[in-house]
KEZA-270739 format. One record per residue: residue in three letters; x, y, z of N, C-alpha, C in turn. Coordinates in pm, whole numbers, plus 50000, padded with zeros to 5 digits. Layout:
AlaXYZXYZXYZ ...
END
This chain:
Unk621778864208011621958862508154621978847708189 Unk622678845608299622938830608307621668825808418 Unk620868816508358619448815608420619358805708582 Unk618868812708645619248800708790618178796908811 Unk617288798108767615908788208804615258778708693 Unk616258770708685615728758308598615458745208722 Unk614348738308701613968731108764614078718608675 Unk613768710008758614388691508705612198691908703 Unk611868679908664610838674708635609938672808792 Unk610788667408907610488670309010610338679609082 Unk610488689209036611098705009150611878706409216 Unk612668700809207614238700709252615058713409174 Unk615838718409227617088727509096617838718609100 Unk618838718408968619958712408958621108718009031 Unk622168709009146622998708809162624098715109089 Unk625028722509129625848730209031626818716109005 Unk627518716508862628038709708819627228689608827 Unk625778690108823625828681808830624718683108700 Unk624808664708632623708667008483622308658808526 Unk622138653308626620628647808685620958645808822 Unk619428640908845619188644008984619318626209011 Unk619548625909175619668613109186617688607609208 Unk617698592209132616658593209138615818582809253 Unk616718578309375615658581609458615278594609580 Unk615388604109487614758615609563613928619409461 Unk613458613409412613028621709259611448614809281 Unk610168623709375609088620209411607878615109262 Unk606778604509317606278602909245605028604809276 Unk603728603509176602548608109161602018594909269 Unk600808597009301600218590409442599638582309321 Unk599948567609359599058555109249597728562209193 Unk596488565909310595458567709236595088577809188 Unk596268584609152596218598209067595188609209136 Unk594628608609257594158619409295594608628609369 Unk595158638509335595518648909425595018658909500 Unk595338671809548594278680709577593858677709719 Unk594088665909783593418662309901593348672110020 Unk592628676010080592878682510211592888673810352 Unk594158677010416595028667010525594958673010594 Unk594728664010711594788669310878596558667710904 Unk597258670910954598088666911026598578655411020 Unk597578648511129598018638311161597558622711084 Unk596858631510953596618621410834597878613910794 Unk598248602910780599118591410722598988597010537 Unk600428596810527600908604010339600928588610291 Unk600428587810167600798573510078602538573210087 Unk603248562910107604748563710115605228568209970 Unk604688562909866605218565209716604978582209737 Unk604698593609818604488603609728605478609209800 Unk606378618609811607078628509857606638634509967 Unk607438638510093606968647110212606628658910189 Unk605818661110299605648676110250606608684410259 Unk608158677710362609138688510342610058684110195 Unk609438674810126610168670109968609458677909877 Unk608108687009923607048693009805607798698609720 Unk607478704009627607738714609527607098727409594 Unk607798736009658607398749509686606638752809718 Unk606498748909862605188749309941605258767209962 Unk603618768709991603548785210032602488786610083 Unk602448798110178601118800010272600668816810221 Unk599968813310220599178831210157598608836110281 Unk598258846910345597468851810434596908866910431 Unk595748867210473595268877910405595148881110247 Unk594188870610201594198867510059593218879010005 Unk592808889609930591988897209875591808905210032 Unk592368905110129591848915710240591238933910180 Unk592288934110113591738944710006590718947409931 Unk590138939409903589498939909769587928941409777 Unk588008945709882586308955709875585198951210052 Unk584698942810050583888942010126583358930810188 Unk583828920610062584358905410155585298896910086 Unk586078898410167588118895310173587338878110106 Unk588498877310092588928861510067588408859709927 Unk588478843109925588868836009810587318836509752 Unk587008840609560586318837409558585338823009464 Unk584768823909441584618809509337585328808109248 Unk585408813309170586448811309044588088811609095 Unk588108820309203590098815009282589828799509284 Unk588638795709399588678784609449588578773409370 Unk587878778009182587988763409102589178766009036 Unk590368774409003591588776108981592508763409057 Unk592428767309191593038765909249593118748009320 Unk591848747509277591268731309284592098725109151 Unk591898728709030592228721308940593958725408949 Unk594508733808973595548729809004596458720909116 Unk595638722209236595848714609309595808695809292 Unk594708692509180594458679109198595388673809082 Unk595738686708986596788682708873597888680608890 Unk598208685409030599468687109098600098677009225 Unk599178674209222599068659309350599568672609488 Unk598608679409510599468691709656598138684809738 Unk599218692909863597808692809994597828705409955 Unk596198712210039595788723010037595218725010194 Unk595028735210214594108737310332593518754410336 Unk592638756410311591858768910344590698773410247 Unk591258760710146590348758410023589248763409995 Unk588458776410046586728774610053586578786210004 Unk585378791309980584898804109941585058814610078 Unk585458824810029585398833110170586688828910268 Unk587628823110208589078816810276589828831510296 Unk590248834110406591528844810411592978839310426 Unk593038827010435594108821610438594278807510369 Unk595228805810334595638794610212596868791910234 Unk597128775010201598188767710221598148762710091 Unk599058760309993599358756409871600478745309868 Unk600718731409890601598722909889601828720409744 Unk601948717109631602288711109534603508697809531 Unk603218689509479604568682609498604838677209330 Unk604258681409219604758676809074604898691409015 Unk605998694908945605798709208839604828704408711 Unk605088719508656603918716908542604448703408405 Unk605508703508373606208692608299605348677808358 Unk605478672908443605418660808538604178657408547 Unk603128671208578601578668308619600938665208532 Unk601488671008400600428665408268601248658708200 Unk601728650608211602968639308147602068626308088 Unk601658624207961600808611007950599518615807986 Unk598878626607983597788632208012596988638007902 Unk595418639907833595248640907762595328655007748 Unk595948663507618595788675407602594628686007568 Unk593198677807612591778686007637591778685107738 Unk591388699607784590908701507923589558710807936 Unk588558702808005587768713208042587338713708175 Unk587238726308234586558734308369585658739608357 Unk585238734908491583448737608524583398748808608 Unk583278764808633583458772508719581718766908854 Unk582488767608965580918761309044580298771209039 Unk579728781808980578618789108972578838795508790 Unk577388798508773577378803508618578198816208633 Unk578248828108706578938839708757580098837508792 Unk580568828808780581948826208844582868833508711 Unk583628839008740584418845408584585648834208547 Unk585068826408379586238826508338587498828708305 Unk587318838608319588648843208236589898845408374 Unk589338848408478590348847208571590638830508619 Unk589828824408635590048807108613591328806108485 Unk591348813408386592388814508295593718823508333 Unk593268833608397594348838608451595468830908535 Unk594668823208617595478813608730596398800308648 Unk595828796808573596008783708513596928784208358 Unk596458795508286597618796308164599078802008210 Unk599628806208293601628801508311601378789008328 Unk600988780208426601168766508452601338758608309 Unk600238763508248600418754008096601068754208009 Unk601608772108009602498771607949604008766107952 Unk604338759708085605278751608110605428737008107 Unk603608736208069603738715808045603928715107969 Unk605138715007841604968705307735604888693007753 Unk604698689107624605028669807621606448668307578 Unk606928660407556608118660407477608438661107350 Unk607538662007275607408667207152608378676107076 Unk609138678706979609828686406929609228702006949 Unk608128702006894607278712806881606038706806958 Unk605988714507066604938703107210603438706807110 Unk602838698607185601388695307159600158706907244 Unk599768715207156598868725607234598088716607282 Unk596938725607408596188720907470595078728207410 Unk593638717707406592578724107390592178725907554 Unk592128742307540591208742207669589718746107699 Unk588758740507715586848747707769587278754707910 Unk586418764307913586248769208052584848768407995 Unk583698770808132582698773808140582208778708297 Unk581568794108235581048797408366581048812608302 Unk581348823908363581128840408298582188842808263 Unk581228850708116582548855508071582488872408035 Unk581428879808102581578889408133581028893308256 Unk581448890208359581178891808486581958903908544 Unk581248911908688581988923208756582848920208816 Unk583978926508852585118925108905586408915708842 Unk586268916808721586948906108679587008910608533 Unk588288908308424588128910008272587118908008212 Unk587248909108098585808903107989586598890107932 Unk585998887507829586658882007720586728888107656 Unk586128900607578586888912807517587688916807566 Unk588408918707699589438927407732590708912307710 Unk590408903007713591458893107710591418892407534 Unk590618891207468590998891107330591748898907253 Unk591248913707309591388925107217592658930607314 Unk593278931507407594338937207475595168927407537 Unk595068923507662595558909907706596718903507650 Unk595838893807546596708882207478597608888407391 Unk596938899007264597848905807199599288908007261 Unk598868918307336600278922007417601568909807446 Unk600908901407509601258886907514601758884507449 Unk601458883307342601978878907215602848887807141 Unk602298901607155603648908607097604948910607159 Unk604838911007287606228910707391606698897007390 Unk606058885507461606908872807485606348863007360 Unk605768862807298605568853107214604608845407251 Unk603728851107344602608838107410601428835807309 Unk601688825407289600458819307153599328816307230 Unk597618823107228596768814007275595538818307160 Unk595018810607089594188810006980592718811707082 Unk591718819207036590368818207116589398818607076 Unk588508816107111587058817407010586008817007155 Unk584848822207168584078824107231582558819907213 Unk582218811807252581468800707222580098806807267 Unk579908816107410578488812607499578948820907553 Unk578528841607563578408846607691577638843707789 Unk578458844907925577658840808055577778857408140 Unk576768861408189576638873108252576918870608357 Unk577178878408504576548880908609575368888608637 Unk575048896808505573828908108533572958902208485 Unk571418903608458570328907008456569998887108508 Unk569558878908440569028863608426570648859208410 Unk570898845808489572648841208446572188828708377 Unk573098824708285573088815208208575288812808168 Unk575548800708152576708796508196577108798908021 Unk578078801108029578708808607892579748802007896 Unk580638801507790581848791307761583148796107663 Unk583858797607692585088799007619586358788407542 Unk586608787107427587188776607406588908781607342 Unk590018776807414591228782807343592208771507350 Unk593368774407271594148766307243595658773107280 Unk596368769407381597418773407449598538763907377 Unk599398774907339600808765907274602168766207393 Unk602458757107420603128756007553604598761007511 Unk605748765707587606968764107558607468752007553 Unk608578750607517609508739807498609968735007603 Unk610138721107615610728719707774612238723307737 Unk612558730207887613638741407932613978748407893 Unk612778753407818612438768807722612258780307842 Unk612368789507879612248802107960611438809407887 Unk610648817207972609748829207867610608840707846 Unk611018845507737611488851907692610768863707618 Unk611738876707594611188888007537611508882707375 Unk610398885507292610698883807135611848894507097 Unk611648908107163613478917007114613938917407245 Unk614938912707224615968911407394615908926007395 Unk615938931707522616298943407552615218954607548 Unk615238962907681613608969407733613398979107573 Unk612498979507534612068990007458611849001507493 Unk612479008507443611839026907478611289032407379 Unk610359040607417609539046907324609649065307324 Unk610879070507263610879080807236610669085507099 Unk609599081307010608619080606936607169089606915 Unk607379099506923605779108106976604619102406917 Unk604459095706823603709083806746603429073206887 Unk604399067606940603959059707041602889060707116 Unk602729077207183601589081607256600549085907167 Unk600919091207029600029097906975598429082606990 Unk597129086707007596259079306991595529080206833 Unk595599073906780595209070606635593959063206614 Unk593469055706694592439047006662591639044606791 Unk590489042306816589629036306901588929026906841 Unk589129016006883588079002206848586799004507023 Unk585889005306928584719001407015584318984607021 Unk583868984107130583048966507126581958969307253 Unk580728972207213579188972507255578328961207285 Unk578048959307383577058946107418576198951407503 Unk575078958607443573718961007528572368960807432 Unk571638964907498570068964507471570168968307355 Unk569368962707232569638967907109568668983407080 Unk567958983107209566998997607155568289005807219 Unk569539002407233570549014207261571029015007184 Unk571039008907098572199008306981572639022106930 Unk571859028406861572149038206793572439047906847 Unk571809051206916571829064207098573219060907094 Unk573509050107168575049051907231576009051507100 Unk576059044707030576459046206899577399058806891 Unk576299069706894576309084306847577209090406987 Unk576399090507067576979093607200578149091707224 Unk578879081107185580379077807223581149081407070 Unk580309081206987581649091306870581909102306869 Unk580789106806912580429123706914581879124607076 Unk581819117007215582329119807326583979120207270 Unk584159108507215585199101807188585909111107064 Unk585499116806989585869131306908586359142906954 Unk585209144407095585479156607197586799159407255 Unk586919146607293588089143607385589469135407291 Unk589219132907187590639125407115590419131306939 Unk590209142006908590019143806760590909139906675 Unk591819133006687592669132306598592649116006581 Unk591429106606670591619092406669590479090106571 Unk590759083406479589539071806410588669063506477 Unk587369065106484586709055606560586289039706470 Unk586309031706511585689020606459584829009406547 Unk583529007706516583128998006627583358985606575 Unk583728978006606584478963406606583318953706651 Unk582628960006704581378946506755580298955306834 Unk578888955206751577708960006794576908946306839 Unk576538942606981575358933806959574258935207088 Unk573638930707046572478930407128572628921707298 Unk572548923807395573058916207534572048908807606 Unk570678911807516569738903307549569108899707697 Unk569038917007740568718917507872568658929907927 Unk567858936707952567408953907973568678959008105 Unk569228949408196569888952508317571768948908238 Unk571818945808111573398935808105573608947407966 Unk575048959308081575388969407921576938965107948 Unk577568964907872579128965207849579218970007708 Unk580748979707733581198984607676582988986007656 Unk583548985907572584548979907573585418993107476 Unk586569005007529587139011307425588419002407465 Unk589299003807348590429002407287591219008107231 Unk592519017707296593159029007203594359022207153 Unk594959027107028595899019106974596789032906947 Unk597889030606924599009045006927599129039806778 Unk599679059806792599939057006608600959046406523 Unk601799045206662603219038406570602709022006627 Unk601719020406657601129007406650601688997506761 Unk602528998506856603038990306966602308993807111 Unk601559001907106601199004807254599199001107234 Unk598878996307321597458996007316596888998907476 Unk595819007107482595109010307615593659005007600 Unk593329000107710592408998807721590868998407840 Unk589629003107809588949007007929587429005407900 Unk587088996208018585748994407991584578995008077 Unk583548995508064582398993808153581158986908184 Unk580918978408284580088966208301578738972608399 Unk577738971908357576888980208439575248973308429 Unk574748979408474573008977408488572328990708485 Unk571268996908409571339010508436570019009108573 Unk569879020408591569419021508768567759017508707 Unk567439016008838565989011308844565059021208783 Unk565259037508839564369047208722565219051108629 Unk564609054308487565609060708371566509050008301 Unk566199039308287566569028208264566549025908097 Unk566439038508018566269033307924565149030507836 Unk564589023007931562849019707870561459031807890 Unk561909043107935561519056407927561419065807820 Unk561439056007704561479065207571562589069607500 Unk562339078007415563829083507392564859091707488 Unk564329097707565565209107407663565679096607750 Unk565319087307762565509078407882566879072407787 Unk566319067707674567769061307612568989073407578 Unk568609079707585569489092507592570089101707710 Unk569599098207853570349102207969571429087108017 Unk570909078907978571939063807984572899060107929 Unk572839063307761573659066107681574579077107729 Unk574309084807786575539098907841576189093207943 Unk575289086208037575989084808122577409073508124 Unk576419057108017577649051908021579119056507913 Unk578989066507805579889068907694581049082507844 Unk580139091907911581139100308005581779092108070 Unk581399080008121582099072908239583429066208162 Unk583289059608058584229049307996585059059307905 Unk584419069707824585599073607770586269081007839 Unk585789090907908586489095908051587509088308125 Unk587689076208135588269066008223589819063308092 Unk589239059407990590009060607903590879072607841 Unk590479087407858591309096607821592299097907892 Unk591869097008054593219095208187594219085908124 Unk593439070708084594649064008069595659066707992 Unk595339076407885596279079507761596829094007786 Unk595949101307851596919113307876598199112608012 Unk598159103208050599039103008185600499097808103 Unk601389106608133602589110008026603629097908067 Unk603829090008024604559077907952604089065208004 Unk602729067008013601999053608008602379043707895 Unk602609033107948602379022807799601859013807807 Unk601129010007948600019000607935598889008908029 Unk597209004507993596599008608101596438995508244 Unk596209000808345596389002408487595768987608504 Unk594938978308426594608963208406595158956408333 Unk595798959208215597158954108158598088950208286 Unk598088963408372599918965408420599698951208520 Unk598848949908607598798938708722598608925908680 Unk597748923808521597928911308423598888905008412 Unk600208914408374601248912008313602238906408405 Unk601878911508545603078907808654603518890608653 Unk603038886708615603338872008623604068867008526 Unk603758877308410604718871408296605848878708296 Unk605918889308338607168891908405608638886808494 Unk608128882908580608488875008669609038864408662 Unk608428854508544609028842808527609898844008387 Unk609368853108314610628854008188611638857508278 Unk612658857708111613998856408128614928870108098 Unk615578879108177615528893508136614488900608222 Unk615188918108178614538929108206613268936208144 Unk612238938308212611038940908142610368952308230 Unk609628960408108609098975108217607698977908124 Unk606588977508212605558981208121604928994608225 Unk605529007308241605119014508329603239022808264 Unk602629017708401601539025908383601239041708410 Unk600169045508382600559063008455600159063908522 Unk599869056008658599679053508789600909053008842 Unk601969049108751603539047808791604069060008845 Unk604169067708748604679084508718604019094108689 Unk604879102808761604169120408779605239124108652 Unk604339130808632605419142008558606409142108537 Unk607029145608668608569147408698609269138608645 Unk608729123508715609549114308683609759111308536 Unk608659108908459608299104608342609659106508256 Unk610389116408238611339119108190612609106008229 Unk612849110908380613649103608444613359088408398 Unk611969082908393611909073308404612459065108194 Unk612309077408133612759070908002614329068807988 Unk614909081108082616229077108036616769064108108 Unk616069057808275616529047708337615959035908211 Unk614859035108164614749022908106616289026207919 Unk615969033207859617449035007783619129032307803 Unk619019032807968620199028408052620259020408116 Unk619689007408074619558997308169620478985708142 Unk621058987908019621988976407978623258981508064 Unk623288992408051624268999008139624268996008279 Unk623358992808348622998993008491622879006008543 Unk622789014408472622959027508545621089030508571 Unk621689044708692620079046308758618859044008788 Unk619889027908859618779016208891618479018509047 Unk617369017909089617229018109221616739005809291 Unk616748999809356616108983309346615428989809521 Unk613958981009445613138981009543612808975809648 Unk612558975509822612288969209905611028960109849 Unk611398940809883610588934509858609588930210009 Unk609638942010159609008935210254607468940210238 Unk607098946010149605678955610172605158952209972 Unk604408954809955603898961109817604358970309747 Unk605068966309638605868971609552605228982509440 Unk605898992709430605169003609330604139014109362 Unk603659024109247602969034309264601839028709211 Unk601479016509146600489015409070599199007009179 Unk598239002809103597289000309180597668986309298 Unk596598986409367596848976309494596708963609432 Unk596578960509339596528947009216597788946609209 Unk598288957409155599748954609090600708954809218 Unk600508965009290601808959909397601538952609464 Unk600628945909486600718933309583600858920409510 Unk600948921409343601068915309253602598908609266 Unk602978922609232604698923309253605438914909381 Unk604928919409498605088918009620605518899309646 Unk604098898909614603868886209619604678878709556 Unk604968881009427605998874509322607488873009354 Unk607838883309424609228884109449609608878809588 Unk608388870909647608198866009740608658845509739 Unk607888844809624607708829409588609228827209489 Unk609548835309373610508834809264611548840509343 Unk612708834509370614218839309400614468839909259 Unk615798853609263616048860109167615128868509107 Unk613598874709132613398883509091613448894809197 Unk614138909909110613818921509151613438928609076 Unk612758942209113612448951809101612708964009147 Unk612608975009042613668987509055612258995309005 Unk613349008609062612119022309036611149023709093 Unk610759016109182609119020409223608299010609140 Unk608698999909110608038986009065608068990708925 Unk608798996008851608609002708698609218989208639 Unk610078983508657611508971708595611428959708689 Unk611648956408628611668941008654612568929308615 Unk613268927008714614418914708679614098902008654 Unk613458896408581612938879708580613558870008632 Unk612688858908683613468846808725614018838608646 Unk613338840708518614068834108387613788819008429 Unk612598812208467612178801708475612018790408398 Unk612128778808430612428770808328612308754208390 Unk611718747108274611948732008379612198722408281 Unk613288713308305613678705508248613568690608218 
END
């Protein structure tokens, strides 16, 4: 496909038929390299930096998380995202704060430009120990993956985060190790090496935990691309078949064995034909901090689900009640998670679960090409069928339906369509078809 969103170093697009940009329009970084500033109005701009009507793709968000439970807005870990991109970026900002429902995002350097001559270690401080890493990573790895240096083969970045890395409302670092990145990596080629240095809880006592990874950037005016051009279908009964469960356990070690038992014995009940393996037993070093982590892998080895649970057990029956006590806790957390997990795999042509699917929207979006990772939040029944032969017929263009971009896109969760929504909002040239199932990329790129 012939790609229309290649950007110049400034954020400019190139002119048709033209091979550079003229360069005095071509904005520069503010002398004292600090960006991020928050401006009144009628604040005076350094002249060397670009107007704000010269920015790179200014955008206003409103009603930021209005959804998302019980108090809307921005929360610490958005707000240190969004800081370190902002000051890397030389942007104004305005709404900047914890508890923000509204946000102004100026940028005026792309990712090429902002880290140009910049050292390739980076580390972030989340402002609270609870603050979740890994979504501080969520926000910030596309960006990086578009800074190279100029390098033939660019120069990875070491990156630290520090702050939680198994906190509520938010991934683990098991769910980014073991599902996440993989996927990542098996669809577009996204390289990020990780190692996990220091869990940080939100439950029981917090203590600041740390993650350390190494992001391999694309090439400059590289596009993210699918490693096999062209949507995959899986009419494979191996695809769905479930073959394996990887467990990963982090609680009280007087649970160990209890739940152990409890979730092979559940996990048998409900999937007999899967191999169990626990992948990681450890101790969480705190009577209130249980996580639990399944992982289903299909037989023909391309599809992975995954489902987990972050909890505290209740104030009575906690466990420390003897054996029955470790044995009504143990039931309760192995019914909840593998239960959560059998939905994800029996819902008929799932191929990612329902935290995959809203992960992924971003890498969607900016590759290059058609991409469909339908969850079974997507499709009923009915469709499921329908929906294999539209992705098999897509080179064709046939029984494409393209979706209204004025509302939240799709059947899947309020993550993912407002995911979508949002995306096809900021990226010209992306659409979406089916009920948010497909996805047309912007095929992004900067030069």
């Amino acid at each position: 496909m012939t790609n229309n969103n290649k950007y110049y170093q400034d954020g400019s697009k190139p002119k048709h038929g033209a091979s550079k940009r003229d360069s005095k329009t071509q904005p520069s970084s503010s002398p004292s390299g600090h960006g991020g500033q928050h401006r009144s109005k009628k604040e005076d701009i350094n002249p060397n930096r670009p107007s704000r009507e010269q920015a790179y793709d200014p955008r206003d968000y409103d009603s930021v998380h209005a959804e998302a439970g019980n108090r809307p807005g921005l929360k610490a870990q958005h707000v240190t995202a969004i800081r370190w991109l902002a000051e890397i970026t030389d942007a104004d900002v305005d709404g900047l704060e914890v508890g923000s429902t509204t946000l102004t995002f100026c940028p005026r350097l792309p990712p090429p430009t902002a880290l140009e001559g910049k050292p390739r270690f980076i580390r972030i401080a989340a402002d609270s120990d609870a603050a979740s890493t890994l979504l501080i990573l969520q926000a910030i790895l596309p960006f990086l993956l578009y800074a190279p240096d100029t390098e033939a083969e660019p120069t990875p970045f070491e990156l630290e985060l520090t702050g939680g890395t198994n906190v509520s409302f938010s991934l683990s670092y098991e769910y980014l190790d073991q599902v996440l990145l993989p996927r990542l990596q098996d669809v577009f080629g996204v390289r990020v090496d990780r190692r996990l240095k220091k869990r940080g809880w939100s439950l029981g006592s917090q203590g600041r935990g740390s993650i350390c990874l190494t992001i391999h950037p694309l090439k400059r005016g590289e596009a993210l691309r699918l490693l096999n051009p062209g949507i995959p279908t899986y009419n494979d009964p191996a695809d769905f078949e479930v073959k394996r469960i990887n467990v990963s356990m982090i609680v009280p070690s007087n649970l160990h064995a209890e739940l152990q038992d409890t979730l092979s014995r559940d996990i048998t009940a409900a999937l007999p034909g899967a191999e169990i393996s626990f992948e990681l037993v450890e101790d969480s070093g705190h009577a209130a901090r249980i996580y639990v982590l399944l992982v289903a892998r299909s037989a023909s080895g391309r599809l992975r689900w995954g489902r987990d649970v972050l909890m505290s057990p209740p104030k009575k029956g906690n466990g420390k009640n003897g054996k029955r006590g470790e044995n009504v806790l143990s039931s309760v957390i192995s019914h909840r998670v593998v239960g959560e997990l059998v939905r994800e795999v029996a819902m008929r042509g799932s191929t990612c679960d329902e935290y995959l699917q809203d992960q992924i929207v971003i890498f969607q979006v900016l590759a290059e090409g058609r991409t469909s990772f339908p969850g079974g939040s997507d499709i009923d029944v009915d469709d499921a069928t329908v929906l294999q032969q539209d992705v098999a017929k897509l080179e064709l263009g046939e029984r494409m339906r393209r979706d209204r971009t004025d509302k939240p896109i799709g059947d899947g969760s309020m993550h993912s369509q407002t995911a979508k929504w949002v995306a096809s909002q900021i990226l010209p040239g992306v659409e979406w078809y089916n009920k948010g199932a497909i996805c047309q990329g912007a095929g992004t790129s900067f030069i």
